[in-house]
N, C-alpha and C positions, 0 to 999 in steps of 0.2 A: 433569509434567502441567500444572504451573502456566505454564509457556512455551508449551505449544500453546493455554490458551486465554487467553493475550495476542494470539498470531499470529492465532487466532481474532475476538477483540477488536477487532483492528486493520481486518480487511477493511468489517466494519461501522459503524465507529466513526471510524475516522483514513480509511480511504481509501470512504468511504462514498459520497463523488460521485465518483472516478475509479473506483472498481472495483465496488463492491456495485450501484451507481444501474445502471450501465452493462450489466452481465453481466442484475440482473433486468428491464432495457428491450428486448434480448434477446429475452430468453423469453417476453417479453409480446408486444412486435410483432414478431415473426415466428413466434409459436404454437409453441414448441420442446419444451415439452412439456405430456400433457396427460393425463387420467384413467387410469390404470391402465397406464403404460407402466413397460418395465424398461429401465434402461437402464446398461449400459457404461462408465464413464469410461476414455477411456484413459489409461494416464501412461506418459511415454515417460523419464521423470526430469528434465525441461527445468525450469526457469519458470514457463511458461504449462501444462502440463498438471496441475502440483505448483496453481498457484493453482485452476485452473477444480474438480480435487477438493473445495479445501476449499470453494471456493464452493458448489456441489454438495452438500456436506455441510450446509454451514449452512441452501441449501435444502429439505433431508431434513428435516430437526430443525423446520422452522416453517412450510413448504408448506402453503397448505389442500387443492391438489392430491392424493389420495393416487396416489404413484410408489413405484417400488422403485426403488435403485439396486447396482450393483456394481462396485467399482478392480480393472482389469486392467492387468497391466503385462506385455510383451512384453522380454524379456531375447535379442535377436539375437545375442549374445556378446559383448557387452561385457567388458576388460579386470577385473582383478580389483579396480583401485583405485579404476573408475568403479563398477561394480556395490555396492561397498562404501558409495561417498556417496550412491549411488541407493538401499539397505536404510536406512544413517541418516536420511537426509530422511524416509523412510517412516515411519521410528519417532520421529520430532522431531515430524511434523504427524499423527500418531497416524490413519494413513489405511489402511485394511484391506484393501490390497491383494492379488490373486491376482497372480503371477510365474510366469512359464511359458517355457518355454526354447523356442530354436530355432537351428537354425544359418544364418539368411540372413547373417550377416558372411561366413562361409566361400563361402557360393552367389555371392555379389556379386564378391568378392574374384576369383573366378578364372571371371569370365563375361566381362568384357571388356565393351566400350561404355560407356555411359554410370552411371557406379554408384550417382549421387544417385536420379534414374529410376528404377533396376530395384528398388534399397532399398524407395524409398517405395511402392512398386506390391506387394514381397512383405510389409512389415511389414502393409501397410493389410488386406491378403488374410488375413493371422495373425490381425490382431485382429478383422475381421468372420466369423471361422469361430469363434474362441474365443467371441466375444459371441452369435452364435447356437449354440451349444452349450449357452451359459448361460441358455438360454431369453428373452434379450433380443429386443427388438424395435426399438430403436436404441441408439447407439454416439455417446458425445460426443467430439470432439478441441477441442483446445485452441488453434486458429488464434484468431487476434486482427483488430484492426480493421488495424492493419499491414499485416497477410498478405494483408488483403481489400484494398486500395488499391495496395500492389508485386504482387501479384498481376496487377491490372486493367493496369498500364503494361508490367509484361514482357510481358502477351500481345497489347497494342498494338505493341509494339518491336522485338518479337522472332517474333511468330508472325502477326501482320498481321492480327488479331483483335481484336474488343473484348468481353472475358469475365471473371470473376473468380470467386471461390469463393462459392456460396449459403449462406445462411443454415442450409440445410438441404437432404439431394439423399438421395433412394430409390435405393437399392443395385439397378443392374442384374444383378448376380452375384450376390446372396444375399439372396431373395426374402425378403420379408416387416423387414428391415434395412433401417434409415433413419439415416442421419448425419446429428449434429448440432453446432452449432458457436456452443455460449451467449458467449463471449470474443467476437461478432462487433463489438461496440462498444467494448470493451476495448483500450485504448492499453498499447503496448511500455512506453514511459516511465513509465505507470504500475505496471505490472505489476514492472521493474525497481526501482519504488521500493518498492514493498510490499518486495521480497525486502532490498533493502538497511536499510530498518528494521527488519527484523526477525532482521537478521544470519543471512541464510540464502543459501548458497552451494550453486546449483545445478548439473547435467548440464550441459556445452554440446553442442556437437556432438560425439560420445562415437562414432565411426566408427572403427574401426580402417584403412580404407582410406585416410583422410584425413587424420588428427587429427596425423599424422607431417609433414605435406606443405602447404606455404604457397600448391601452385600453384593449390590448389583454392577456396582463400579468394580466391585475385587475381583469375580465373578468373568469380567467381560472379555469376550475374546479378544474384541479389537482392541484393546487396551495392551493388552499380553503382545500383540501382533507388532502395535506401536513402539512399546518399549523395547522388542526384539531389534527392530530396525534401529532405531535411535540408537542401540547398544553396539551394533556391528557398525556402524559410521563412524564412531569413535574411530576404528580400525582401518576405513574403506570409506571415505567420504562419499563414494559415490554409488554405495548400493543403492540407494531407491532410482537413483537413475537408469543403472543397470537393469533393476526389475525391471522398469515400465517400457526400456526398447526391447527388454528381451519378450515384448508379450506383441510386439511389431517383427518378431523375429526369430520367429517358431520354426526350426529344420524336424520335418515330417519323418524325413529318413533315419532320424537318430531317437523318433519315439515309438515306444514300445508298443502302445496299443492308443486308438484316439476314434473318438464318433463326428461323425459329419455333422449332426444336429443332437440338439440337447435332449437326451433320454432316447436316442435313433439308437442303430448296430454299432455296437464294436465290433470296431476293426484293428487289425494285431500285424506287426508288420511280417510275419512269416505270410501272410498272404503273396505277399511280392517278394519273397525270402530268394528264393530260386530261379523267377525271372532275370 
């Protein structure tokens, strides 16, 4: 008990300007949550989902907000030695988790195409039926400010878009579910260091399709997208900062062509060219 609330201790206290300031800025400007909501944590066993609970927690406990919250944890089939350090984390940061089983390892395994894809599309579909079951009305995950900035460049790079993950997005497939994402300011490096001071050794990628197989790390875009960044900071310390206000700071007037909603009309600025 005395070890969970040092780990406790720590988010408020030692990483109080990388993770505490950041997670509650968050939730403050971009309105993440707000009177009477329930909401979901998911934890997948990573990191980032393992910190965003306890943060979560600690905002339960001192919130003038009143929320409910509830830890759901999706078990796809993880191997027996992952699922074993996913239970001890759980009993180390004293986080009251639901676990619920399913078999998407097995569905993914033998569908063929692309398997990161079809994963994320069936876990995310698991956890927003389990959270609306629980009578929730949004679902936290655990995306970081990382996620938000490699996100923006792969769908520059790679899909010929400029898009990235919101703050927060309304569930078109399960009414009245809103996902949210409080780690949106939250740096990797930080979140890493929280876990290495506190001598906590998380999930990584725990895929049975992969976790055997190096070609899928070579492979990965977000990896490629990581190393890009990492590479030009060398140069410019403060690209990734750059990225993520420049996506708080989008001038209309100086782009080319842009849609009001995702897959709606493009619109091209010769529209207003001669006005």
């Amino acid at each position: 008990m005395e070890r969970v609330k040092e780990i406790e201790r720590s988010i408020i206290k030692k990483f109080r300007k990388s993770v505490w300031n950041p997670f509650c800025g968050a939730l403050n400007d971009y309105e993440l949550i707000k009177e009477g909501d329930k909401i979901a944590v998911c934890i997948s066993g990573g990191k980032d989902s393992m910190i965003l609970a306890k943060c979560m927690q600690e905002l339960h406990r001192h919130s003038n907000i009143p929320f409910e919250v509830v830890y759901i944890c999706m078990d796809p089939g993880y191997r027996e030695d992952n699922k074993n350090l996913l239970e001890k984390n759980i009993e180390i940061l004293d986080i009251p988790v639901e676990i619920f089983n399913s078999d998407i390892f097995d569905i993914v395994n033998t569908a063929g195409g692309s398997p990161c894809y079809l994963c994320a599309r069936m876990r995310r579909g698991a956890l927003y039926a389990k959270a609306q079951s629980l009578g929730c009305n949004k679902i936290a995950l655990g995306h970081h400010f990382d996620d938000v900035i490699e996100t923006l460049l792969m769908s520059m790079m790679y899909s010929s878009e400029i898009k990235t993950m919101l703050p927060k997005l309304k569930s078109s497939n399960f009414e009245g579910l809103e996902l949210i994402r409080p780690l949106y300011k939250v740096k990797e490096k930080d979140i890493i260091a929280w876990a290495k001071s506190n001598s906590l050794e998380f999930l990584q990628c725990a895929c049975r399709f992969t976790e055997d197989s190096q070609i899928y790390e070579g492979l990965s875009k977000r990896r490629e997208i990581k190393n890009l960044i990492a590479n030009i900071k060398k140069t410019n310390p403060n690209v990734d900062d750059n990225i993520f206000r420049s996506l708080h700071n989008v001038n209309l007037s100086q782009i080319v062509g842009f849609r009001e909603a995702d897959k709606g009309e493009l619109h091209s600025f010769l529209e207003n060219y001669d006005k």
